[in-house]
C-alpha positions in Angstrom: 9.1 81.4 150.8 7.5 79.3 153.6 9.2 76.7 154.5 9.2 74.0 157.8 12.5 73.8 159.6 11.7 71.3 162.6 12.4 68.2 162.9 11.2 66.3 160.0 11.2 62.5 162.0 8.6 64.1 163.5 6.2 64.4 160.4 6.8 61.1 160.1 5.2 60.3 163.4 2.5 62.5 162.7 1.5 60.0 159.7 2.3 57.0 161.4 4.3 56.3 158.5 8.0 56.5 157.0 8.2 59.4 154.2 11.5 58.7 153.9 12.8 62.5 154.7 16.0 61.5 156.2 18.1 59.5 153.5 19.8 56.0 155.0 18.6 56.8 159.0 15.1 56.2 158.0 16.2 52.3 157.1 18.2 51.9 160.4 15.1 50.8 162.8 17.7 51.6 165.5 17.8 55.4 164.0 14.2 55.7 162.9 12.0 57.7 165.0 8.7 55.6 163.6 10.1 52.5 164.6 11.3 53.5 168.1 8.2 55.3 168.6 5.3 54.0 166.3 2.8 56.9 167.8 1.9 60.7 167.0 4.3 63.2 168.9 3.0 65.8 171.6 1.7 64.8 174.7 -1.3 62.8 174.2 0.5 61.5 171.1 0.6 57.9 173.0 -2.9 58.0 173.9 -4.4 58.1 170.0 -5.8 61.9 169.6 -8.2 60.6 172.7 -9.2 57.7 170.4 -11.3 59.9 168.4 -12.7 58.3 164.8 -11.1 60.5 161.9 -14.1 62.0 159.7 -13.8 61.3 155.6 -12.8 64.7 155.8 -9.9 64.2 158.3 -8.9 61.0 156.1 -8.6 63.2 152.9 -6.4 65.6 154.7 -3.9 63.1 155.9 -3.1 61.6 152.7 -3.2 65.3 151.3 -0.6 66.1 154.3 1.3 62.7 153.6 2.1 63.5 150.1 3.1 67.4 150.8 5.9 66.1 153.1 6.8 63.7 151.7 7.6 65.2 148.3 8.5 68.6 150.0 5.8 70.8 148.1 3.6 74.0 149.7 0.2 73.7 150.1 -0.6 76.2 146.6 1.5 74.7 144.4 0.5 71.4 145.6 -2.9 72.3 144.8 -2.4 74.0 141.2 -0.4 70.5 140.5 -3.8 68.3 141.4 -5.7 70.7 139.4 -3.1 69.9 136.2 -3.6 66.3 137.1 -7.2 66.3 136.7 -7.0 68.1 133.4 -5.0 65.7 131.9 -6.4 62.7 130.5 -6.1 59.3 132.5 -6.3 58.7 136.1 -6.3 61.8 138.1 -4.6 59.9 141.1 -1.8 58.7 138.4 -1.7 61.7 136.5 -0.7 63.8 140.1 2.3 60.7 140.4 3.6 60.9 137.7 3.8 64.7 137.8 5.1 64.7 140.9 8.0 62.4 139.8 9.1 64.6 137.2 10.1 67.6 139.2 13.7 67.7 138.7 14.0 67.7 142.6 12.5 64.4 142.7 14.5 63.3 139.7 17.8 64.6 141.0 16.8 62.3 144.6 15.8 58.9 142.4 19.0 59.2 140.5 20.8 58.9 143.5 22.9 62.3 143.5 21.2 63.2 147.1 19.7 61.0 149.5 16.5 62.9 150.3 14.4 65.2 148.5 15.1 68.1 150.9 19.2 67.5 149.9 18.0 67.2 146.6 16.1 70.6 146.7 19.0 72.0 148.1 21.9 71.5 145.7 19.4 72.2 142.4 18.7 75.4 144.5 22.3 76.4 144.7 23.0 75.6 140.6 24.6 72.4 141.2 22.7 70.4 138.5 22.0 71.7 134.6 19.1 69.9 132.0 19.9 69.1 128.7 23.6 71.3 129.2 21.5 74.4 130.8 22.1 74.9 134.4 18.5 74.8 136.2 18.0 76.2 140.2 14.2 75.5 140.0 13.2 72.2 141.6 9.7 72.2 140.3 10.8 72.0 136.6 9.4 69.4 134.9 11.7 66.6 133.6 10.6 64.9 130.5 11.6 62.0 129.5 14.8 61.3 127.9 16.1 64.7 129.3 19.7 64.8 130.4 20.4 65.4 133.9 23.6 66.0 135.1 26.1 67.5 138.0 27.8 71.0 137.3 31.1 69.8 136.4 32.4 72.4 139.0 30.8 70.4 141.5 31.7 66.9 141.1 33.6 66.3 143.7 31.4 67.6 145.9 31.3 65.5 149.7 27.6 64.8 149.9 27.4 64.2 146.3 30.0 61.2 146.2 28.6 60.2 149.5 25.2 60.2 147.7 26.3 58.1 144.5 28.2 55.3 146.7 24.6 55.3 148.6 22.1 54.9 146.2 25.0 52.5 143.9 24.3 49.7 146.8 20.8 50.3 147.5 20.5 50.2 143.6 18.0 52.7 141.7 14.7 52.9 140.2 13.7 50.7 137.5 12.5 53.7 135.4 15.7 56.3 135.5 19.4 55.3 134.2 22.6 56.8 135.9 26.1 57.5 134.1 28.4 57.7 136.8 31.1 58.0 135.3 29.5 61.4 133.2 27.5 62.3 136.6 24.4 62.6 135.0 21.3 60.1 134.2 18.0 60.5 132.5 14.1 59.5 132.6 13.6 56.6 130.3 9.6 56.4 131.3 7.4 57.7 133.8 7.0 55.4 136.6 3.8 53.3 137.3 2.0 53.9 140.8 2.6 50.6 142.0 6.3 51.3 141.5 6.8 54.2 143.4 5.9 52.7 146.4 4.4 55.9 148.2 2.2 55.4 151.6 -0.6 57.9 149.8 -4.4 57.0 148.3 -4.3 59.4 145.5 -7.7 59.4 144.9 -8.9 60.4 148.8 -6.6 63.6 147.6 -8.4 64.0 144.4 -11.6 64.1 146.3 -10.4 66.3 148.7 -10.1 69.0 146.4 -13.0 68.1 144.2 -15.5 69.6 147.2 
């Protein structure tokens, strides 16, 4: 599967924003690439794309291109996720959110047992995590809430995993998830609400997007 393997400060610089790819560094304005260098990378990255005006078009595809990266997902599944969003019933621009939360990648990251997404992806990729008891290597699987997740007891003592948990204990963790460190594993207890998640993304220039 298709996959970028650059360096991902620099997607960050291409938004002009932090997408927090990079675990603590991207907290460290000393470490973070968007703070040292607030400006798109290449060669005219300094000079502002010429100092062109971005079309309606170009906007939608920058918030599209924000919240790809930043939640690690490919441009087809992204786009069969929107499509579920604007089935549902509510808010499109919510609906996408909250779906986007429950992938048990996502999950794995907000409960602290990985301090990005990509790490995150990673260890539920090599069987490190199991759902309600069931060991799970897909990181698109939807979490729902109340559902148990936990670390393979094989892999407790894993380096980044500790490392990970002593992290996110002193930065503290999301208001809507619940951690039991002592059982490595933690759970859902609601879907978050948009304002909550904190994302630098207008879900509805996304929604529009791909309504043309």
């Amino acid at each position: 599967m298709a996959k970028y393997t650059g360096p991902v400060c620099r997607l960050c610089r291409r938004e002009r924003t932090k997408l927090f790819l990079k675990g603590s560094r991207c907290f460290d304005s000393n470490k973070c690439a968007v703070d040292k260098r607030s400006y798109e990378p290449g060669m005219f990255g300094a000079r502002g794309r010429f100092g062109r005006k971005q079309t309606d078009y170009g906007v939608q595809l920058r918030e599209r291109q924000k919240a790809r990266r930043m939640y690690g997902v490919l441009e087809k599944q992204f786009r069969r996720l929107v499509q579920e969003a604007v089935n549902m019933r509510g808010v499109a621009g919510e609906n996408m959110f909250r779906l986007l939360e429950s992938r048990l990648d996502n999950v794995v990251f907000r409960l602290g047992f990985a301090v990005s997404r990509a790490q995150a992806r990673q260890l539920v990729r090599h069987g490190h995590l199991t759902l309600n008891g069931r060991r799970v290597d897909i990181p698109s699987h939807e979490v729902k809430v109340n559902d148990t997740v936990a670390i393979a007891e094989e892999s407790r003592e894993l380096a980044v995993i500790v490392d990970a948990m002593q992290v996110s204990a002193a930065s503290g963790l999301p208001p809507w998830v619940v951690r039991d460190d002592a059982g490595f594993s933690g759970s859902l207890t609601r879907l978050p609400r948009p304002e909550e998640i904190g994302a630098p993304v207008d879900p509805q220039q996304i929604i529009e997007l791909y309504s043309r």
